[in-house]
Z-matrix of the N, CA and C atoms (Angstrom, degrees):
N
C 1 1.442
C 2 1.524 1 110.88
N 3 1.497 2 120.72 1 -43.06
C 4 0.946 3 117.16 2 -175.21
C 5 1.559 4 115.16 3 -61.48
N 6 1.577 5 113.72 4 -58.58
C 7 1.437 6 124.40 5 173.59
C 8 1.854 7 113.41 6 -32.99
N 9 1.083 8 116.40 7 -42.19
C 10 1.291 9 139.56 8 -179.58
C 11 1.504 10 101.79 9 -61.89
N 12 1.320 11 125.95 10 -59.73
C 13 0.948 12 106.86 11 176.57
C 14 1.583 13 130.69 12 -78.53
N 15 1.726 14 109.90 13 -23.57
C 16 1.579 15 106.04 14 170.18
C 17 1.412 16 107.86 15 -62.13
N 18 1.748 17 121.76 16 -36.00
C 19 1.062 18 102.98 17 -173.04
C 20 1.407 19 131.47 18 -79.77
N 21 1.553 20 106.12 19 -10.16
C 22 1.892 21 100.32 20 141.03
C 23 1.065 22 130.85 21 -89.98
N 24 1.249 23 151.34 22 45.77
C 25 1.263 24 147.63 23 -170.15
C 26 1.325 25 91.94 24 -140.67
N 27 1.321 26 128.09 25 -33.89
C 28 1.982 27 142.72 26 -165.73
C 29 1.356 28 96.74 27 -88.13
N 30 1.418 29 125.05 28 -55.15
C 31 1.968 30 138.59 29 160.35
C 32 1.955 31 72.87 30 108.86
N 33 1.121 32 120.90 31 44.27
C 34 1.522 33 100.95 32 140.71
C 35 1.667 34 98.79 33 178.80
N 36 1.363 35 135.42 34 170.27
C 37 1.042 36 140.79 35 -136.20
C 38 2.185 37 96.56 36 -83.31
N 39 1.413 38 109.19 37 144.68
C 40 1.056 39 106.51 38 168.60
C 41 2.042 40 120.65 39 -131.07
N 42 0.929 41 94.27 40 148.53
C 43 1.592 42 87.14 41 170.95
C 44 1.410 43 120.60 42 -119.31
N 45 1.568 44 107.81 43 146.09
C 46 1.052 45 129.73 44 -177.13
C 47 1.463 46 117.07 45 -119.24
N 48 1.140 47 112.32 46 150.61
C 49 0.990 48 139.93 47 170.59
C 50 1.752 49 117.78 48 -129.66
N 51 1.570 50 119.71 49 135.99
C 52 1.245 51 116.92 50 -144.16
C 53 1.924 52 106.83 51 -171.71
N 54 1.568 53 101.87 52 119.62
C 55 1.435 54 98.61 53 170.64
C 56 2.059 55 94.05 54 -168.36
N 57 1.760 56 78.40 55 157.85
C 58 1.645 57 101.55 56 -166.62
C 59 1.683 58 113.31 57 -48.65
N 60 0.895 59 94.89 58 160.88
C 61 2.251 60 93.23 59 171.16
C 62 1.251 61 89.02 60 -155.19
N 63 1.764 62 95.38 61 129.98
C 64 1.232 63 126.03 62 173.94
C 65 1.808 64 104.96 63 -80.40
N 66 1.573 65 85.45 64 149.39
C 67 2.113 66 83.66 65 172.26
C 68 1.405 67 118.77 66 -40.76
N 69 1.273 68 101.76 67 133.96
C 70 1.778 69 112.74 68 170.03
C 71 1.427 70 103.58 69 111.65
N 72 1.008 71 89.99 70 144.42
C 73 1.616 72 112.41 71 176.58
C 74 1.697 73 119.63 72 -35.86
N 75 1.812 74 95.88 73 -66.11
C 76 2.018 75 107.90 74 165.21
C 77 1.269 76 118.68 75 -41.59
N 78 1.573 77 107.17 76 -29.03
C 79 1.798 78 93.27 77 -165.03
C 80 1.930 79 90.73 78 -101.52
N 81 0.791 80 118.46 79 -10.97
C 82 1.552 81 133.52 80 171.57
C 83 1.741 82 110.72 81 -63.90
N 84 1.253 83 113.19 82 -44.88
C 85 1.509 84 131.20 83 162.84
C 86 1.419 85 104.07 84 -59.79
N 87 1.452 86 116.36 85 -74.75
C 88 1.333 87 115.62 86 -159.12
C 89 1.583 88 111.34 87 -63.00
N 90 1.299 89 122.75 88 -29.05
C 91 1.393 90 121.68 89 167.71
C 92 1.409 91 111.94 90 -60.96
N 93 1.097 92 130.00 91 -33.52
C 94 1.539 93 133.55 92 165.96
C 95 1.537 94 123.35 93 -61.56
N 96 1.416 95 92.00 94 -42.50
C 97 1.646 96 92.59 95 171.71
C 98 1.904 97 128.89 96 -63.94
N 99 2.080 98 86.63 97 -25.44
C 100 1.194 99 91.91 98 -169.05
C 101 1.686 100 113.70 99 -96.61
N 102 1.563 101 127.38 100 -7.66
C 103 1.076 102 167.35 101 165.52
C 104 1.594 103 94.50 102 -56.71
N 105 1.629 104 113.96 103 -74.52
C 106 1.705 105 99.19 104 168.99
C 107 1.351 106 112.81 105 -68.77
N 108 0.831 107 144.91 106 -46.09
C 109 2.076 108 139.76 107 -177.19
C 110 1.928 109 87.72 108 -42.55
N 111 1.085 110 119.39 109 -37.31
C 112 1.223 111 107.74 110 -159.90
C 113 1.721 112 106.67 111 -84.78
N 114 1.224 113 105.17 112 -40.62
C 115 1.484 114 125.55 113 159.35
C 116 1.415 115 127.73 114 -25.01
N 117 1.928 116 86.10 115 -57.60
C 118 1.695 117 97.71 116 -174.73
C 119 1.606 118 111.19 117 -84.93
N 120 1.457 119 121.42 118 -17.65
C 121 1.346 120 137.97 119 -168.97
C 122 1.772 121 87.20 120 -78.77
N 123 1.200 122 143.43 121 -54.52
C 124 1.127 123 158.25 122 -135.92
C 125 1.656 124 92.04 123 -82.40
N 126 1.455 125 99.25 124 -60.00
C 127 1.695 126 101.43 125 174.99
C 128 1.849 127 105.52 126 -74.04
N 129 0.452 128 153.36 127 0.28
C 130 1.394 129 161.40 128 175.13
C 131 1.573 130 108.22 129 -82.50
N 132 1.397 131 109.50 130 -53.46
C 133 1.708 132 112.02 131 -173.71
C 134 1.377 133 84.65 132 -90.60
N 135 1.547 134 151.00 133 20.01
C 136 1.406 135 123.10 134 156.48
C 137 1.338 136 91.92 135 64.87
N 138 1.152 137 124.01 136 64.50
C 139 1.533 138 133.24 137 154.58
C 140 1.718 139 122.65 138 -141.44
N 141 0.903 140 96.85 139 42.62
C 142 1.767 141 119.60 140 168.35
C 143 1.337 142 111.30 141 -46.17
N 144 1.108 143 94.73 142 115.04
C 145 1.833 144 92.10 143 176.59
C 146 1.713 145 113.86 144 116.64
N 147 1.209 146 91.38 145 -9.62
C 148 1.902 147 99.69 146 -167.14
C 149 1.802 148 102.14 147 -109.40
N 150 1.202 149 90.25 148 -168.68
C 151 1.577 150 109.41 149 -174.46
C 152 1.564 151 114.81 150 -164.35
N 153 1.162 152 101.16 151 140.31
C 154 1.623 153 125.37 152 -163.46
C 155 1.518 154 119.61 153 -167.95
N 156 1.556 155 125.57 154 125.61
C 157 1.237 156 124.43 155 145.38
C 158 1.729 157 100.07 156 -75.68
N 159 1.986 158 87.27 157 176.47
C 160 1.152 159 101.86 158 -175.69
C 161 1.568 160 117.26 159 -73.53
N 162 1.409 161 133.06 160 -3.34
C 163 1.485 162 101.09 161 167.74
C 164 1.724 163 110.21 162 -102.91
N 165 1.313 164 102.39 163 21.63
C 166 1.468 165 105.24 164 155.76
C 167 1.480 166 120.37 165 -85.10
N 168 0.987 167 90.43 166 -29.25
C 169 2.018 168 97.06 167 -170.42
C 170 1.818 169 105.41 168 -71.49
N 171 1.526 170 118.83 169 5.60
C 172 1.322 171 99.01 170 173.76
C 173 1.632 172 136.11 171 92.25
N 174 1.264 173 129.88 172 -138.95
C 175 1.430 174 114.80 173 136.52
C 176 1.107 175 126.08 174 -93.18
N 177 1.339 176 133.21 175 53.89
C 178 1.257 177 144.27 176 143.09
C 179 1.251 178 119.25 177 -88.94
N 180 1.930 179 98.11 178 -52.16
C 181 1.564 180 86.31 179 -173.40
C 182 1.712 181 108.73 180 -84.79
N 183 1.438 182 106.66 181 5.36
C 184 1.639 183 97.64 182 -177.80
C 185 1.525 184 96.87 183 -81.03
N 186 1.643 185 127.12 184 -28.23
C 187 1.148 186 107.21 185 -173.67
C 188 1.755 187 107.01 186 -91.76
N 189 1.160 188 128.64 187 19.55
C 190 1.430 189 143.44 188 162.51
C 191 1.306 190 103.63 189 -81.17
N 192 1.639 191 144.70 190 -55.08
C 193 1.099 192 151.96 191 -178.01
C 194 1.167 193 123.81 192 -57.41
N 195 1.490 194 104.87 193 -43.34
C 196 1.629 195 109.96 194 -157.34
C 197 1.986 196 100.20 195 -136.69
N 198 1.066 197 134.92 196 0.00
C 199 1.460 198 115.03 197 138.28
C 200 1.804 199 124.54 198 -119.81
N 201 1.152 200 90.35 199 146.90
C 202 1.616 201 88.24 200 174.93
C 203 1.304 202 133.95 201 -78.18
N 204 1.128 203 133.42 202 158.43
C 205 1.506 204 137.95 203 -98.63
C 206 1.818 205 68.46 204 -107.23
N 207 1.696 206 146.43 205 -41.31
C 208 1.284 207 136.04 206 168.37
C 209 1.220 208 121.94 207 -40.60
N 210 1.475 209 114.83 208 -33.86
C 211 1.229 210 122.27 209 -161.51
C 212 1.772 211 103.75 210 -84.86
N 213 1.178 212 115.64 211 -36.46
C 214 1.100 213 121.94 212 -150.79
C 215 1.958 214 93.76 213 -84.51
N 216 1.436 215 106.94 214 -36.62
C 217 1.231 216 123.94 215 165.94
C 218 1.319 217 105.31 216 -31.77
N 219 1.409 218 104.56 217 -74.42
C 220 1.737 219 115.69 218 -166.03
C 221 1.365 220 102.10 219 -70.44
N 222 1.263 221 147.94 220 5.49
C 223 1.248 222 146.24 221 176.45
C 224 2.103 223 101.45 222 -86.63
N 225 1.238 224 79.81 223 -58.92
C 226 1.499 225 96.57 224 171.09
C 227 1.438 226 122.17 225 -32.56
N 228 1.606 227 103.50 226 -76.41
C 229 1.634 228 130.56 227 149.27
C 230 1.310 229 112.23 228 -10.05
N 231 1.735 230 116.24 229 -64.47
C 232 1.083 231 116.46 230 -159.22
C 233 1.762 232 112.12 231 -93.92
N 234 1.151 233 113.64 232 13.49
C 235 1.548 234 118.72 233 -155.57
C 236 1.250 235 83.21 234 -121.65
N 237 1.653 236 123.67 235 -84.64
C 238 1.104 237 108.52 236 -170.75
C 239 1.788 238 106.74 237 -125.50
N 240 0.907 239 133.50 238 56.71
C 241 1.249 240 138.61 239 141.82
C 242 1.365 241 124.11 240 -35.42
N 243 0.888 242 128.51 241 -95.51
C 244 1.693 243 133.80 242 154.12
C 245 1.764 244 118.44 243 5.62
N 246 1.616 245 99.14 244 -32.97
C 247 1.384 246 123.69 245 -178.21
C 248 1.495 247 122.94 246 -84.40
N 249 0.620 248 73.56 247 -32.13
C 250 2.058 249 111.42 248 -178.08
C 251 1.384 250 105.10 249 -76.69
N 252 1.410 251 105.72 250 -79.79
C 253 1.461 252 108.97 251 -178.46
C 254 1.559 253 117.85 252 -52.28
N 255 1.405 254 126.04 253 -23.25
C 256 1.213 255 148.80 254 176.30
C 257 1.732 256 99.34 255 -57.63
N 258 1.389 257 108.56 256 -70.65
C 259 1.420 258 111.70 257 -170.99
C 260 1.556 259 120.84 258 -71.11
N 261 1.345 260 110.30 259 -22.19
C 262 1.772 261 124.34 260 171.80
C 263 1.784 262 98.40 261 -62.74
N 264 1.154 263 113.36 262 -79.56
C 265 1.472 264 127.41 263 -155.08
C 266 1.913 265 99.24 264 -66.41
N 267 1.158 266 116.38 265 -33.95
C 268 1.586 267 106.92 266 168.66
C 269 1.860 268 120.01 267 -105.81
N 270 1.344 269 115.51 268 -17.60
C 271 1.124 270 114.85 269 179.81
C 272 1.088 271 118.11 270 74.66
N 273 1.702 272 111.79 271 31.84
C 274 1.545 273 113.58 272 141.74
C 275 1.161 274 146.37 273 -72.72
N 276 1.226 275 140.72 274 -141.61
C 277 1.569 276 134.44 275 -163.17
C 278 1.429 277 78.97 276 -163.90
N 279 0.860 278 173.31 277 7.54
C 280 1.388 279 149.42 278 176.10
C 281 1.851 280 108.24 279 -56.23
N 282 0.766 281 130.42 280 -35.34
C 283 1.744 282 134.80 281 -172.79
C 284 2.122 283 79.59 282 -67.25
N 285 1.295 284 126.62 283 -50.89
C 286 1.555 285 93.97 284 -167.03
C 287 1.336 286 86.76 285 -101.20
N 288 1.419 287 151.54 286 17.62
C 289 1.379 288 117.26 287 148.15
C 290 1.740 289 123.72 288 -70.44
N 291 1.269 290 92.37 289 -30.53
C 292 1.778 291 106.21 290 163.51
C 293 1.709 292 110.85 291 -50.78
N 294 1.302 293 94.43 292 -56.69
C 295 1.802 294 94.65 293 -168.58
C 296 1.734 295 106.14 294 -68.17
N 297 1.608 296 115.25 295 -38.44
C 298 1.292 297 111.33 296 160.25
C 299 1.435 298 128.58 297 -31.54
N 300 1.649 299 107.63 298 -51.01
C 301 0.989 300 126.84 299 -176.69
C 302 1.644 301 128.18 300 -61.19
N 303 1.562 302 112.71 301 -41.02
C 304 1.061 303 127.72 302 176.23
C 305 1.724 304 94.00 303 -79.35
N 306 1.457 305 123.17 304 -31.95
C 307 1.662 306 93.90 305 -162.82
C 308 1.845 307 89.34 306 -93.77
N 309 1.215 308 131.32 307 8.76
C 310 1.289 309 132.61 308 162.74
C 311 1.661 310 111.98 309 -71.34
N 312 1.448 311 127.83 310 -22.59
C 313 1.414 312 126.24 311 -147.99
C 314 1.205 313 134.63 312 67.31
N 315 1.545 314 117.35 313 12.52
C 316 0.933 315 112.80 314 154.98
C 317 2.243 316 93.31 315 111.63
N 318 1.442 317 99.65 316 2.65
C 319 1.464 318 95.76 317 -168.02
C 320 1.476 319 107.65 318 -97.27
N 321 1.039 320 120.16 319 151.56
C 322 1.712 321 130.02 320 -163.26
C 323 1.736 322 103.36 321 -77.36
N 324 1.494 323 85.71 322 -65.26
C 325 1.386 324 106.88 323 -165.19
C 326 1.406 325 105.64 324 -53.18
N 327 1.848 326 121.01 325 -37.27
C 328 1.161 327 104.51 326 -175.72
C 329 1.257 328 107.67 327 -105.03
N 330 1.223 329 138.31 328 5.54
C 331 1.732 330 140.27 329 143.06
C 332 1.525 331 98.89 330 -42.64
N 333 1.401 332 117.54 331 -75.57
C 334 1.518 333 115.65 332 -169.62
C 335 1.262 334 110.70 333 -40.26
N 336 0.845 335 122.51 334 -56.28
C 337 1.564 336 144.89 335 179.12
C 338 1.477 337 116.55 336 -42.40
N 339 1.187 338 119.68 337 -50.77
C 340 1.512 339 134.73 338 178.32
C 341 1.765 340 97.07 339 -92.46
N 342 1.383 341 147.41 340 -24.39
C 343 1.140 342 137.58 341 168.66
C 344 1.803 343 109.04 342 -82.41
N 345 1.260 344 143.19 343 -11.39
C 346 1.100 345 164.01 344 177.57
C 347 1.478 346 101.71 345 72.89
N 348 1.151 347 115.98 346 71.82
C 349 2.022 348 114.11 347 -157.31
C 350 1.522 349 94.61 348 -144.27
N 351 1.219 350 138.27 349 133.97
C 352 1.283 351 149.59 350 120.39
C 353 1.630 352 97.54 351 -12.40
N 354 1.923 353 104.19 352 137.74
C 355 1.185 354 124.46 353 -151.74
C 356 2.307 355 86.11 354 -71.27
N 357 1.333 356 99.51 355 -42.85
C 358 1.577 357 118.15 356 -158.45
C 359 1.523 358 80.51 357 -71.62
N 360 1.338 359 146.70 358 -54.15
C 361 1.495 360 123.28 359 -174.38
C 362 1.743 361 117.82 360 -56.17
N 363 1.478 362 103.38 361 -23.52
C 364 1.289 363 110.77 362 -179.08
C 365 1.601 364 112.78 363 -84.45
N 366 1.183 365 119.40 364 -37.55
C 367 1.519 366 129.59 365 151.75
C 368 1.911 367 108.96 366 -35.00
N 369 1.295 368 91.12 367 -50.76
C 370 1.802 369 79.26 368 -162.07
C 371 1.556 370 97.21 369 -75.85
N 372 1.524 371 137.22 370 -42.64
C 373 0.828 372 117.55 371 175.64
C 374 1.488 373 138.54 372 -70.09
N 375 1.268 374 94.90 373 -4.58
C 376 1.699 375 94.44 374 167.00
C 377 1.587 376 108.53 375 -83.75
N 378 0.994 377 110.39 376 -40.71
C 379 2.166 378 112.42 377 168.64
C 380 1.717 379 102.37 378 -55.14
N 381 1.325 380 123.51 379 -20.52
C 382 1.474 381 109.61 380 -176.56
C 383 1.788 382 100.33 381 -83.88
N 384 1.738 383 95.22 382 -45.82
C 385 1.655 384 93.72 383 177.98
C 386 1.463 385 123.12 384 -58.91
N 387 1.183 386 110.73 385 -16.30
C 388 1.272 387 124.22 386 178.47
C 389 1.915 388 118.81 387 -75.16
N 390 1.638 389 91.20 388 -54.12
C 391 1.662 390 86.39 389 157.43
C 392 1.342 391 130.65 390 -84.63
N 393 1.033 392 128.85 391 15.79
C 394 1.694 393 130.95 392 166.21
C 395 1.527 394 96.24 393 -103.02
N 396 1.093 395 140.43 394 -52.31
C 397 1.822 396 128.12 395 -169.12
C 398 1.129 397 92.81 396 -105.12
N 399 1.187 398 151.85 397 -16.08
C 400 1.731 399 130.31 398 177.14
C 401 1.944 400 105.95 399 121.59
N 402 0.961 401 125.53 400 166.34
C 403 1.190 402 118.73 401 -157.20
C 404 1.812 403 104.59 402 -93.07
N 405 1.261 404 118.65 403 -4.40
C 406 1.316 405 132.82 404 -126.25
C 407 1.927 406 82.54 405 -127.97
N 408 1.305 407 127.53 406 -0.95
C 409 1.375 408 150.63 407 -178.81
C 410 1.585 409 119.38 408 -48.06
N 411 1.487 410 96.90 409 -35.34
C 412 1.775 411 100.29 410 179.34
C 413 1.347 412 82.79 411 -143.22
N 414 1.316 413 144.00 412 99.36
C 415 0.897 414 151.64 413 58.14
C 416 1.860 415 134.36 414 -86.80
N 417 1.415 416 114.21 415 177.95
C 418 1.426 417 103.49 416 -176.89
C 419 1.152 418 128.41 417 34.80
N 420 1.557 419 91.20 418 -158.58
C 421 1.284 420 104.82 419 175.01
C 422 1.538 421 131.80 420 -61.40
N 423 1.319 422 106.75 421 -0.77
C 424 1.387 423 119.21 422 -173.46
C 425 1.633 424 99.87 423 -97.87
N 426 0.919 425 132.14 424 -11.15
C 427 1.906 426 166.71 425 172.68
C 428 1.249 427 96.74 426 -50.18
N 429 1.008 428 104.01 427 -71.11
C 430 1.987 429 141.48 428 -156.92
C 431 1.677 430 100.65 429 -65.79
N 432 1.423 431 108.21 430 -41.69
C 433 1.407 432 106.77 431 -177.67
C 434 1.165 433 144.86 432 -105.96
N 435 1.658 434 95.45 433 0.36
C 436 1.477 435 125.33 434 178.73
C 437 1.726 436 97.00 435 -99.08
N 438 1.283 437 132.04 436 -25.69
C 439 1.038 438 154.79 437 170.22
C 440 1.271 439 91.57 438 -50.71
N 441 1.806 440 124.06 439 -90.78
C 442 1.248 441 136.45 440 -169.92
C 443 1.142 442 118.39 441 -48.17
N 444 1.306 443 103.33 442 -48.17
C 445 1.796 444 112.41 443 168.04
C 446 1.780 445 121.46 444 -42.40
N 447 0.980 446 117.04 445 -42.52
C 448 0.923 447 110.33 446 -177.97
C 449 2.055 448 108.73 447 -98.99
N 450 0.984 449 110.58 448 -12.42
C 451 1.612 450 106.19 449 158.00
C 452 1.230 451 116.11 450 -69.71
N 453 1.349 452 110.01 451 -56.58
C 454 1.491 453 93.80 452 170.86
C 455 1.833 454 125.97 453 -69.16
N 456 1.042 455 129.32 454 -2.79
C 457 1.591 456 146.27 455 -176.60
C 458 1.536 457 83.44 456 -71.32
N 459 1.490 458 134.79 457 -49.56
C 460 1.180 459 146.95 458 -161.68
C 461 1.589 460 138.36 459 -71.90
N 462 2.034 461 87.40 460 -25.34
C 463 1.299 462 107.07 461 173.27
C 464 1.532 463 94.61 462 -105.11
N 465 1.200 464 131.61 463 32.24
C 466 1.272 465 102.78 464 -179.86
C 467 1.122 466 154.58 465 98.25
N 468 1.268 467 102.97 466 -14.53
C 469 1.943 468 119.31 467 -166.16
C 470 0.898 469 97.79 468 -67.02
C-alpha cells in the first residue's frame, strides 16, 4: 500500500523496502539496517517498483534474519567463487549468463536471445561455467545454490 502510494505521488514507480522498530533508538537502527538488506534484495530479484519487509522476501529474508552477513559470504565463496573470480580478473559475464539462464528456465535459445549472443557463444560459455564449478552446476540441488549464490553475491553480503 505504501509503495502504491509513493509511486503516485513521485508519477513513476518506487521501491521500498520496510520493517518494524521496536522502542529505542538500537532497535530503530536495526530496522533501518534491515529495511535496506530488504531494499537491496528487492533490486536484486528484479523487482523494482515493489515493496516488502523481510518476511515477505521468502528465503531471502529468512536468510537475512537468521545467518550472518560472514556466513552468507562464505556460502557465496564457496558456491560460486571460482565464478566470480573468473569474471573480475578477465571481464566476463558468465555470473549473469548463469542468472540469465536460471531466469530463462533453463532454455538456450532464449538465454541467447535475452543475452544478445549467438546460440554457439552461449554454448561455450556454459562449458567454461561448467569447468570452474563442476559440470553438475544446473542441475538439482546444486541448481538451487549456485542460483542463490549468486542472488545473494548481488545484494551484497
Amino acid at each position: 500500500a505504501l509503495t502504491a502510494v509513493l509511486t503516485q505521488g513521485a508519477g513513476r514507480p518506487v521501491t521500498v523496502g520496510g520493517e518494524s522498530a521496536g522502542p529505542g533508538a538500537a532497535a530503530l537502527v536495526e530496522a533501518h539496517r534491515d529495511a535496506a538488506r530488504c531494499l537491496d534484495v528487492l533490486f536484486a530479484l528484479d523487482r523494482d517498483g515493489e515493496g516488502a519487509c523481510r518476511d515477505e522476501l521468502g528465503i531471502y529474508g529468512l536468510l537475512l534474519s537468521h545467518a550472518g552477513r560472514a556466513e552468507l559470504n562464505r556460502f557465496v565463496e564457496r558456491t560460486v567463487g571460482p565464478l566470480l573470480a573468473h569474471d573480475e580478473a578477465r571481464g566476463s559475464e558468465l555470473a549473469r549468463t548463469v542468472l540469465t539462464y536460471f531466469g530463462c528456465d533453463g532454455s538456450l535459445a532464449r538465454t541467447a536471445g535475452a543475452l544478445y549472443v549467438h546460440v554457439n557463444t552461449l554454448y561455450q560459455r556454459i562449458d567454461k561455467v561448467g569447468a570452474l564449478l563442476g559440470a553438475d552446476w544446473r542441475h538439482g540441488d546444486r541448481a538451487l545454490q549456485v542460483h542463490l549464490a549468486l542472488k545473494l553475491h548481488l545484494t551484497g553480503s
